[in-house]
C-alpha positions in Angstrom: 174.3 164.0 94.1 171.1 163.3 95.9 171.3 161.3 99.4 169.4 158.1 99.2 167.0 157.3 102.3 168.7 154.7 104.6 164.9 152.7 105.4 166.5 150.5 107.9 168.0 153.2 110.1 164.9 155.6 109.3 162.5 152.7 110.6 164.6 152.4 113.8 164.2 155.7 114.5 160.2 155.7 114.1 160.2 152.6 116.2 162.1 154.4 118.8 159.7 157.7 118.3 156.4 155.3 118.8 157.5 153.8 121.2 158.7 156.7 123.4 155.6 158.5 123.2 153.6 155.0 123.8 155.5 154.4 127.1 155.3 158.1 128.5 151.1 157.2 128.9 151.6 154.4 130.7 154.8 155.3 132.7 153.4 158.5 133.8 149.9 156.7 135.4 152.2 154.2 137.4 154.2 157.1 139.1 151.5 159.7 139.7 150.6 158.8 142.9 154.4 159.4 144.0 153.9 162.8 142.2 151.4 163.7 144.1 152.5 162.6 147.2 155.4 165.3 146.4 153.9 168.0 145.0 150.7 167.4 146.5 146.9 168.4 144.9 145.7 165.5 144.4 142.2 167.7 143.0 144.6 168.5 139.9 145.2 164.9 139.4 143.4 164.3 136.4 144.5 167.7 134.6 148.4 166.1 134.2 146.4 163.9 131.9 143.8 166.1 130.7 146.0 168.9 129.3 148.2 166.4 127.6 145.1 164.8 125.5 143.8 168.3 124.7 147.4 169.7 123.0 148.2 166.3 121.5 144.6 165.6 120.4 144.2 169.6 118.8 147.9 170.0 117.2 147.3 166.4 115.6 145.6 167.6 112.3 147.6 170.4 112.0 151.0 169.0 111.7 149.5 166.2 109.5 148.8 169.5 106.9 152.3 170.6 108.1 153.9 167.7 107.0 152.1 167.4 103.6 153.6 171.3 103.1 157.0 171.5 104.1 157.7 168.0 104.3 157.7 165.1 107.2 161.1 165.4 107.8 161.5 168.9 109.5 158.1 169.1 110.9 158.7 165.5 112.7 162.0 166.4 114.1 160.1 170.0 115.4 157.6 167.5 117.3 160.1 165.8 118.5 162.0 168.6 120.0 158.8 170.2 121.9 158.3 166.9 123.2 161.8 166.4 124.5 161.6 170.0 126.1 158.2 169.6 127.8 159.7 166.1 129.1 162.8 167.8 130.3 160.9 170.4 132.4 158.3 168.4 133.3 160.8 166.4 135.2 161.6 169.8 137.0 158.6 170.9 137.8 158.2 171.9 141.4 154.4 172.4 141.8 151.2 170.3 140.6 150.5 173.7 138.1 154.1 173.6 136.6 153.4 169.9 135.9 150.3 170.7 134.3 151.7 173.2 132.2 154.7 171.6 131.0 152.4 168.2 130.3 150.3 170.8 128.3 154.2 171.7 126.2 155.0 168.1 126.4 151.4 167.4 124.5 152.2 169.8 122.1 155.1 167.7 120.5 153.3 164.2 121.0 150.9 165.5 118.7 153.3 165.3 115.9 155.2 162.2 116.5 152.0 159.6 116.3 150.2 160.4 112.9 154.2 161.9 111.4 155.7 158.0 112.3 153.1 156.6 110.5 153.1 158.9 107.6 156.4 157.9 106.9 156.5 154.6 107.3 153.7 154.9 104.9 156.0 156.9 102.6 159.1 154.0 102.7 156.6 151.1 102.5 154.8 150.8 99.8 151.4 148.1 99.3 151.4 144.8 101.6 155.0 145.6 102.7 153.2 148.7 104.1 150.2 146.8 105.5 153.1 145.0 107.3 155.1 147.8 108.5 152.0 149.1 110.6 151.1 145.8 112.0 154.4 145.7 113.4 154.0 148.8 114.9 150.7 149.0 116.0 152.2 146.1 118.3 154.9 148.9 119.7 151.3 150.0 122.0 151.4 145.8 123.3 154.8 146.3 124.4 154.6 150.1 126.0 151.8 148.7 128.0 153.8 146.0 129.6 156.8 148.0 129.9 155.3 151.0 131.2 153.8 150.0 134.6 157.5 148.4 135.4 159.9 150.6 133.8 157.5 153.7 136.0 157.5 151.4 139.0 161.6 151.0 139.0 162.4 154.6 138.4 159.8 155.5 141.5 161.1 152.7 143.4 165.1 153.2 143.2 165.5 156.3 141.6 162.8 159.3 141.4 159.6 159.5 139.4 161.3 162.9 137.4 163.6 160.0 135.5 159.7 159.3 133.9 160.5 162.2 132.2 164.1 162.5 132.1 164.4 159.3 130.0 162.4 160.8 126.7 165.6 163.2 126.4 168.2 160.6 125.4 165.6 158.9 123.7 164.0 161.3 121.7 167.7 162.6 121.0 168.2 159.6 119.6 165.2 159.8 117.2 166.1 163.1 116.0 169.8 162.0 115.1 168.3 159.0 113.0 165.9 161.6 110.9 168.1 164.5 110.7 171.0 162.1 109.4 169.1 159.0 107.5 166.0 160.4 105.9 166.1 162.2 102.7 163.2 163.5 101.3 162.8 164.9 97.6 163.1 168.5 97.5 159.3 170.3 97.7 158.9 172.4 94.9 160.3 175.9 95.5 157.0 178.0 95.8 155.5 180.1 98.1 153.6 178.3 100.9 149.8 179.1 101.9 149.4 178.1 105.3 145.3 178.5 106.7 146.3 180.4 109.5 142.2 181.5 109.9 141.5 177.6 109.7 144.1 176.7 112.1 142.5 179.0 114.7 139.2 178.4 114.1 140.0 174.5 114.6 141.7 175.3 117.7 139.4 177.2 120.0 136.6 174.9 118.6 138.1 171.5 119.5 140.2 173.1 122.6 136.8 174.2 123.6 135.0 170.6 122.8 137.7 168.4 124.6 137.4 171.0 127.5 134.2 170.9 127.8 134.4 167.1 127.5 136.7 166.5 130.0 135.5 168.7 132.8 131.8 167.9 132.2 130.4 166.4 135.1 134.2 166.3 137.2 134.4 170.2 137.4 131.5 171.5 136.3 127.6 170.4 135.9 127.0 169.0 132.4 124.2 172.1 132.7 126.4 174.3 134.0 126.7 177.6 132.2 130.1 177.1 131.9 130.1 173.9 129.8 127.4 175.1 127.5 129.0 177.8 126.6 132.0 175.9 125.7 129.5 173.8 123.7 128.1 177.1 121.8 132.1 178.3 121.3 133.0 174.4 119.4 130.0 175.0 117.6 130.0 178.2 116.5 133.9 177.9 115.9 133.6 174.5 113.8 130.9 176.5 111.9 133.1 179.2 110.8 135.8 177.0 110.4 134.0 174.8 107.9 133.5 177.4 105.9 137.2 179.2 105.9 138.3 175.3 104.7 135.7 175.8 101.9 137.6 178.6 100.5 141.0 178.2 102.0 144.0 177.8 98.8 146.2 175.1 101.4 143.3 174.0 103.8 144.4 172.8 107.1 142.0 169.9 106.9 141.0 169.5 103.5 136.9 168.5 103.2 137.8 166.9 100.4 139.4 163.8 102.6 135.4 163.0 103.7 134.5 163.0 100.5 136.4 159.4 99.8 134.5 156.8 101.6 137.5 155.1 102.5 138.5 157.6 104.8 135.0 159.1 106.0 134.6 155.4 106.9 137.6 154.7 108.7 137.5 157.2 110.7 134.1 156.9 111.7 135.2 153.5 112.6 138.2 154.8 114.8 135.8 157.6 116.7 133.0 154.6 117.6 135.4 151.8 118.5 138.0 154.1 120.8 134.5 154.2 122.9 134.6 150.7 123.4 138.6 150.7 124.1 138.3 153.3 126.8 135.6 151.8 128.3 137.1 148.4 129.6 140.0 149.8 130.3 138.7 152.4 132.9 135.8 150.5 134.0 137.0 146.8 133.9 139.6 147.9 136.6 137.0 149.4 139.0 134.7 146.2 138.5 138.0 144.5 139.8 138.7 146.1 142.5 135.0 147.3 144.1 133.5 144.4 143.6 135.7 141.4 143.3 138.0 142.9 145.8 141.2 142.8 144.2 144.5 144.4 144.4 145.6 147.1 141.9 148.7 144.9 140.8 145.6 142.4 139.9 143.8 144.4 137.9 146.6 145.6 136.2 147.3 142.3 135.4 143.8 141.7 134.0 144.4 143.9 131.3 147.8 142.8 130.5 146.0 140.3 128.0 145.1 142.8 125.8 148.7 144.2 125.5 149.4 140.5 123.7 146.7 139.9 121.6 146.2 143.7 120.4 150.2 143.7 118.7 149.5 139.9 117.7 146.6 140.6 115.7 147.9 144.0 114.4 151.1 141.7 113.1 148.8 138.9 111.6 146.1 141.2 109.9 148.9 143.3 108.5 150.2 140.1 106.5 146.8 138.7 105.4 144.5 141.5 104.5 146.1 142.0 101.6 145.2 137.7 100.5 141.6 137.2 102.6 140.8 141.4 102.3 141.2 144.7 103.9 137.2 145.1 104.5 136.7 141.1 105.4 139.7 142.0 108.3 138.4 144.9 109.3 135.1 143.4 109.7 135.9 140.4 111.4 137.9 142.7 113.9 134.6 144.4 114.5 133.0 141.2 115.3 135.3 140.1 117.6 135.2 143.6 119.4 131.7 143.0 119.8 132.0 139.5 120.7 134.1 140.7 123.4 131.4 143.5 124.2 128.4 141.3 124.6 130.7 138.8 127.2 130.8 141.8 128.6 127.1 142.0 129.4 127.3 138.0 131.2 129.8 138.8 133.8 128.6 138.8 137.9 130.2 139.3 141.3 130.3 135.6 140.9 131.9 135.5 137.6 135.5 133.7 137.7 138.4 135.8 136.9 139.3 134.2 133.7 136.4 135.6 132.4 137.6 139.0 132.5 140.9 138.0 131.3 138.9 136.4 128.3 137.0 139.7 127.4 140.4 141.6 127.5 141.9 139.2 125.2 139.0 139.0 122.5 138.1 142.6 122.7 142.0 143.3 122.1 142.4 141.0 119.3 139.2 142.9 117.3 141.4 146.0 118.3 144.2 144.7 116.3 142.2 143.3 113.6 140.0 146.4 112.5 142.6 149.1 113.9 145.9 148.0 111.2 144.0 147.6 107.9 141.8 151.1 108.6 145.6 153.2 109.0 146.7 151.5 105.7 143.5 151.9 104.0 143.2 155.6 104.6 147.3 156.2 103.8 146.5 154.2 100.3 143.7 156.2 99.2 145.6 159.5 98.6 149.1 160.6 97.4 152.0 161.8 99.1 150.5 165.4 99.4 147.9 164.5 101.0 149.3 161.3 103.4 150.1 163.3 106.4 146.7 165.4 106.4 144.8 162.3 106.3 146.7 159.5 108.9 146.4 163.0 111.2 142.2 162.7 110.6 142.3 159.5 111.6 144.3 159.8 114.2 142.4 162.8 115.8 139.2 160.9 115.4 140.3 158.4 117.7 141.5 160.4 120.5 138.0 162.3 120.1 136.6 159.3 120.0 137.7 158.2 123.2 137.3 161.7 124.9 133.6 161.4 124.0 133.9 157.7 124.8 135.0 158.8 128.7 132.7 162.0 128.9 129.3 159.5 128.3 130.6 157.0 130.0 131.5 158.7 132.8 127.9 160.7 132.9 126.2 157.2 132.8 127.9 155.8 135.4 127.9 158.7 137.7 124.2 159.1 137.5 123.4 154.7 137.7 125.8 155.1 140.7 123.7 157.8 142.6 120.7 155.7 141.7 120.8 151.9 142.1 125.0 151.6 143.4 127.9 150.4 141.6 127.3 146.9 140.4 124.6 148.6 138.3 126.2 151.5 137.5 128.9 149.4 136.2 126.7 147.2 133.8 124.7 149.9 132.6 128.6 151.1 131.2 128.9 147.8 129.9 125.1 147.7 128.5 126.3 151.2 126.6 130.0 149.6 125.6 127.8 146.7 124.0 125.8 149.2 121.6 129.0 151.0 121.1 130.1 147.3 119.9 127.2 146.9 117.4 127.5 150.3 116.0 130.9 149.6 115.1 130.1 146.6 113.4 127.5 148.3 111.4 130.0 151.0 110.0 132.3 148.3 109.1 130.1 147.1 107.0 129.9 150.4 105.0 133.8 149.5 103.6 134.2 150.0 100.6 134.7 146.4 98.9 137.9 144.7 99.0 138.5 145.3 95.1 137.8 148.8 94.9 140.1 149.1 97.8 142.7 147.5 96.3 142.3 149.4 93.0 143.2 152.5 94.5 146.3 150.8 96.9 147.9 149.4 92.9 147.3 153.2 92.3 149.1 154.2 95.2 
């Protein structure tokens, strides 16, 4: 007799894996100046983050195709376990190059659990009861941010900063117990597999060699530097071949074919454009804090706690109505709101009182949570069960791509305003650029398909 899925223990379990790999960003920035204090190089900083956005970001799209092969079940539960591991040594590691590398194994796991949580909430959930579903836990980000910061700050405090990483075990234990003993899937059919093992490299070294280039542009190396244009020519030359390989490919890794639906080409050009805005404030608001108004740390840390309410309160509202005013009318007034909260942006002064900046965070999140919900359940509805894990991965890549790109301009823009004319107007010309970012959001939002064609395909679904 076939075991039934248990959804209620299943959906705990995906709750607990979101939120695990939610808190581990935020818990880690509150403790690394402890780390580093300890293991000292303090140039390798940014590289514990770095490494883990370049493995998570690269293995996301291939354990989407993964998952759509052999199932969600074992392939989430092999995430799982790499991310456990890498959290269990990274807790161990003795040097600032250990860390790094065991961030990078750590990375490698986190990959799978983001796009693999919602692909099968996707899978128990079907129409607005989906739509629901990822409202509720987009809003698992809202909470991770508040928690983070203090969870980080009392294992620092009273214990060490390696219980950071020491806590995923249990909890990802946890996680693994609740899939391995709750969810049941139906049994794949009993042929041989095709996995695009050409593809799968190709993809690799081309966006390994992107996000490098990306991230060390500018920090590391000169943007003209013959070391970051020959990454450049590599991702190019590499996407190129790749392209081609998926052309011919029997079990693609990303299958073209996803672009071709205007749904998901949309969505996901949506996701790429709008993380630009989200990174943005959220490095750049901070320093505007603190250089110029003088604040504390704690402060500005508290100025962007607003966004950590009104991000998982308008995920949880647009979730429940975009199935009664529209998935593209949500979408599209989430766009405006981000862009609302863009061009307030643009008014703010050394003078400027500070609830002004708590107003921007709050607006800007709330567009977040608006457009950010109904885009995951639109791209999930408008393909089958084969393909659901392939494309929540696409969309999910295109967002951390979106915001490596997002930090690699933004970054060049300020650095070079900064040199120039100083930081209050190296800081608004960011904020002149997050503005435009804004409006070209709002424009691709616009290119939804309409609400009823949308919804023809989720009855489908």
């Amino acid at each position: 007799m076939e075991k039934t899925t248990q959804r209620k223990m299943v959906t705990i379990a995906m709750l607990v894996s979101i939120l695990l790999v939610a808190l581990d960003t935020t818990i880690v920035t509150t403790a690394m100046p402890h780390i580093v204090k300890q293991l000292s190089g303090l140039n390798l900083l940014s590289w514990v983050f770095a490494i883990y956005l370049l493995t998570s970001s690269v293995t996301t799209p291939i354990y989407g195709k993964l998952a759509d092969l052999f199932g969600r079940k074992s392939v989430f539960i092999f995430g799982v376990m790499l991310f456990v591991i890498g959290s269990m040594v990274s807790g161990m590691a003795q040097t600032m190059h250990q860390l790094i590398i065991f961030r990078g194994f750590q990375g490698l796991g986190a990959g799978a659990v983001l796009p693999l949580t919602f692909t099968i909430i996707a899978d128990l959930y079907p129409g607005e009861e989906r739509a629901r579903m990822q409202g509720v836990f987009s809003s698992v980000w809202g909470v991770a941010g508040l928690l983070g910061p203090l969870v980080g700050g009392l294992f620092v405090d009273h214990i060490s900063w390696r219980w950071i990483f020491y806590i995923n075990v249990p909890v990802g234990i946890i996680a693994i117990f609740l899939v391995f003993t709750f969810l049941h899937e139906q049994a794949l059919e009993k042929t041989k597999k095709s996995i695009d093992y050409l593809g799968t490299a190709l993809f690799t070294v081309s966006m390994g060699s992107l996000l490098f280039a990306l991230i060390s542009g500018g920090q590391f190396y000169a943007w003209s530097s013959v070391e970051i244009i020959s990454l450049f020519i590599v991702a190019l030359a590499f996407l190129l071949a790749f392209l081609v390989v998926e052309t011919k490919a029997k079990e693609p890794m990303l299958p073209l074919s996803l672009f071709k639906l205007p749904v998901i080409a949309v969505s996901n050009a949506i996701g790429f454009v709008a993380s630009g805005v989200l990174i943005g404030v959220n490095v750049y608001l901070p320093i505007w804090i603190q250089s110029l108004l003088g604040h504390s740390a704690t402060s500005s840390g508290l100025t962007l706690m607003p966004m950590s309410f009104a991000w998982p309160l308008a995920s949880t509202l647009s979730g429940r109505f975009m199935y009664r005013i529209g998935s593209k009318t949500t979408a599209v007034f989430g766009a405006v709101m981000i862009m609302a909260g863009s061009t307030w942006l643009l008014l703010i002064n050394p003078g400027s009182p500070y609830w002004y900046l708590v107003g921007i965070m709050i607006v800007i999140g709330f567009g977040m949570g608006c457009s950010f919900t109904p885009l995951t359940v639109l791209v999930q509805s408008a393909v089958g069960w084969n393909l659901r894990g392939a494309a929540t991965a696409s969309n999910t890549f295109s967002r951390s791509l979106g915001q490596t790109v997002g930090v690699a301009a933004l970054g060049t823009v300020f650095n070079n305003t900064l040199n120039q004319n100083g930081m209050a107007q190296g800081l608004h010309m960011v904020f002149i650029l997050v503005f435009a970012i804004s409006i070209i959001t709002l424009l691709i939002s616009a290119l939804l398909p309409s609400h009823r064609s949308i919804m023809a395909n989720q009855k489908a679904d």
